[in-house]
N, C-alpha and C positions, 0 to 999 in steps of 0.2 A: 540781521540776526539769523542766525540755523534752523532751521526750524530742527526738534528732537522728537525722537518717537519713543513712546513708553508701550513696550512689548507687551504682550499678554500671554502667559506660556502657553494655555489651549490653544490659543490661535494662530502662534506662530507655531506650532507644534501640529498644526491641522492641517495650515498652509504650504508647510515644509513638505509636507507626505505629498499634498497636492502636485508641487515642484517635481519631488520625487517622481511620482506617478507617472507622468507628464516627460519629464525626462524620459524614463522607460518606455513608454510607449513611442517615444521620437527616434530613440536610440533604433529599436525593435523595426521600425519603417524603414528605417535605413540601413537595415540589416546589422546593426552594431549589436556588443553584448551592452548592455543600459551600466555594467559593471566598471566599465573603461570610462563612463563620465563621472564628476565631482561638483559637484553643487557648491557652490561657495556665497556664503552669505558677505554681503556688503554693509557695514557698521558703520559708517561714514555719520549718519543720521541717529545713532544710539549711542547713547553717552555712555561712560563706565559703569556709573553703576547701575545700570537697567542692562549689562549685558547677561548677569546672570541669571535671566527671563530665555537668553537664547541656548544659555547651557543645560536648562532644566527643559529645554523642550528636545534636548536632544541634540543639538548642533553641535559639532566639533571644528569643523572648516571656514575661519573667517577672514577677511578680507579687509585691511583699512586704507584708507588714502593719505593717512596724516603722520607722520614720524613723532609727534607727540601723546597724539591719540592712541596710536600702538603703546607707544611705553607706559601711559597710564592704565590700559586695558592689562597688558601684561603682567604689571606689577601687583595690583589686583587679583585679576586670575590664573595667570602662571599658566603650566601646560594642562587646562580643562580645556584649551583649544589647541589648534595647529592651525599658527598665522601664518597670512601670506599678506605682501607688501603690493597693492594697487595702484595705488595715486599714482600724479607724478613725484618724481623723485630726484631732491636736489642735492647737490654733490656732497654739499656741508652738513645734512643729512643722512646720509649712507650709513655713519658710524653708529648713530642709534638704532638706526634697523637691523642691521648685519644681525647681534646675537640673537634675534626674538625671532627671526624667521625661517620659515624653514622654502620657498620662492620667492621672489622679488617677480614681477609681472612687467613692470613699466622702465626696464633699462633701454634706452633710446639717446642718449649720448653718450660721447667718448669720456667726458669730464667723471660722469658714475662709472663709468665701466675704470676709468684710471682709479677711482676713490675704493672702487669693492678691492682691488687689485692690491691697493696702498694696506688695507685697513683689516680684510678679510684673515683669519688665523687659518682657514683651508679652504678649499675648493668652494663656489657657491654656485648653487642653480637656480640662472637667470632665466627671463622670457625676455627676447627682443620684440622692443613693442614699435609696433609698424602703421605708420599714416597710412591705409588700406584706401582710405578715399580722397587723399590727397589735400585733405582740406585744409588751409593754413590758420585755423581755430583749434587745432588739436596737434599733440605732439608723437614723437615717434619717428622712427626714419624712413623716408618715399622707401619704395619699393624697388625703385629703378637703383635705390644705392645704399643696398642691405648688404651687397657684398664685399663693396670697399668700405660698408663698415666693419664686416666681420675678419676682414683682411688687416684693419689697424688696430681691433680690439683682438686679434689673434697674439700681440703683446705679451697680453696679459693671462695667463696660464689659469688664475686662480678664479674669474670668471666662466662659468659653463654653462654654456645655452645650451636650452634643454627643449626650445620650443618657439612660439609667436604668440605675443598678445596684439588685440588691436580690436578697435571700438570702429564700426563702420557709422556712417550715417544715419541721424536719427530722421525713421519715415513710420510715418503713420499703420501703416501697413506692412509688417514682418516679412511678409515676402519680395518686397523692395530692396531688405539688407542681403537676402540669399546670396546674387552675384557678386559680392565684397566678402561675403563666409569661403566662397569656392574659393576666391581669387587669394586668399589666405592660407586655406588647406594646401590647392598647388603649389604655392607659393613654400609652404611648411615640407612639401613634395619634392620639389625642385632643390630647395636647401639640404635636406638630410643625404640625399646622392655626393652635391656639388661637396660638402664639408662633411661626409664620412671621414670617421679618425677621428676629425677635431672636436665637430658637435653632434647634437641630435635636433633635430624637431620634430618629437614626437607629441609634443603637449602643447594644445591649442585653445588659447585662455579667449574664449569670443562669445557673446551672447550674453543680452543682460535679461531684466525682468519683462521688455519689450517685444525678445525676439528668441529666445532662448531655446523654443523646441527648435525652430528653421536652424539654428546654430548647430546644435545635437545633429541633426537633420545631417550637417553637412561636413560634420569631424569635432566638433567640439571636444576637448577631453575636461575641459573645466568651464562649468557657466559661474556666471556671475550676478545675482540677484538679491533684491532688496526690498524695492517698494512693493512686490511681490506680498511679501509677509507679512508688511508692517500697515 
């Protein structure tokens, strides 16, 4: 069973600043404006109706992993937020997410990139989500073969990558994930040059509640946090 968390507005309203804060001063270190990052809260763990514990403390930017869970949040609260699509994401799925979001973060097969393509009424902005650490527990395309994917999903017109999502290694210690944050950024680098014209990567969805200033630290333009809060 899931375990759910029953928000508390002060708190998640104290903690968000904290985030905030935090964020800004990461950003500031590494010379960024703190304005270029986005905080996104992760709902994964918050049932519908205790979301609007996250609306009254402020939050607008959220995050789900579940194509059902979206649609019932949605339905419910309508635009008090601006979602974004996390989890993974399966093909026969796409169609309910398409209207409610405004990024999808985890497109990492051909099967979704064919489904947004099939289903999409205009243009949509993806993140290609990238196995950074190669691990065969997690999804996403290696890194060694992000460009013949983007060479077969170049297809599909009504797909727009707009950036790289990608979840490194969980270690104890934040500064352990650093070298997987770089090899992202460059990587985010390397792509925007090689596919001017076609795409951009300028939006780097990386960093959770574990590691999230080192993320900021190192380009982040969207964290992604949760137990943080709650």
């Amino acid at each position: 069973m899931v375990r759910q968390f029953i928000p508390d507005v002060d708190k998640v309203r104290e903690r968000f600043a904290e985030v905030e804060s935090r964020v800004a001063e990461a950003a500031g270190t590494a010379g960024r404006d703190p304005a270029d990052v986005r905080v996104l809260v992760a709902t994964k763990y918050v049932a519908a109706e205790h979301l609007g514990a996250l609306r009254d403390a402020g939050i607008r930017l959220i995050g789900e992993n579940r194509a059902q869970d979206l649609v019932a949040k949605h339905e419910l609260y309508g635009d008090a937020f601006d979602y974004h699509f996390i989890g993974h994401l399966q093909s026969r799925k796409t169609k309910l997410v398409l209207p409610i979001v405004s990024l999808i973060h985890s497109v990492g097969s051909m099967s979704v990139v064919q489904e947004i393509e099939a289903r999409a009424a205009n243009a949509t902005d993806v993140l290609l989500e990238v196995n950074i650490g190669g691990e065969e527990s997690k999804s996403g395309v290696p890194l060694a073969e992000v460009d013949a994917f983007l060479e077969e999903a170049a297809a599909c017109p009504k797909v727009r990558f707009t950036g790289l999502m990608c979840m490194p290694p969980l270690f104890d210690d934040p500064e352990e994930a650093r070298p997987f944050f770089v090899r992202a950024r460059e990587s985010a680098e390397r792509l925007s040059t090689t596919w001017s014209g076609t795409y951009t990567f300028e939006q780097l969805s990386m960093g959770t509640s574990a590691d999230y200033d080192v993320a900021v630290q190192e380009g982040a333009t969207i964290v992604r946090v949760g137990s943080v809060l709650f």
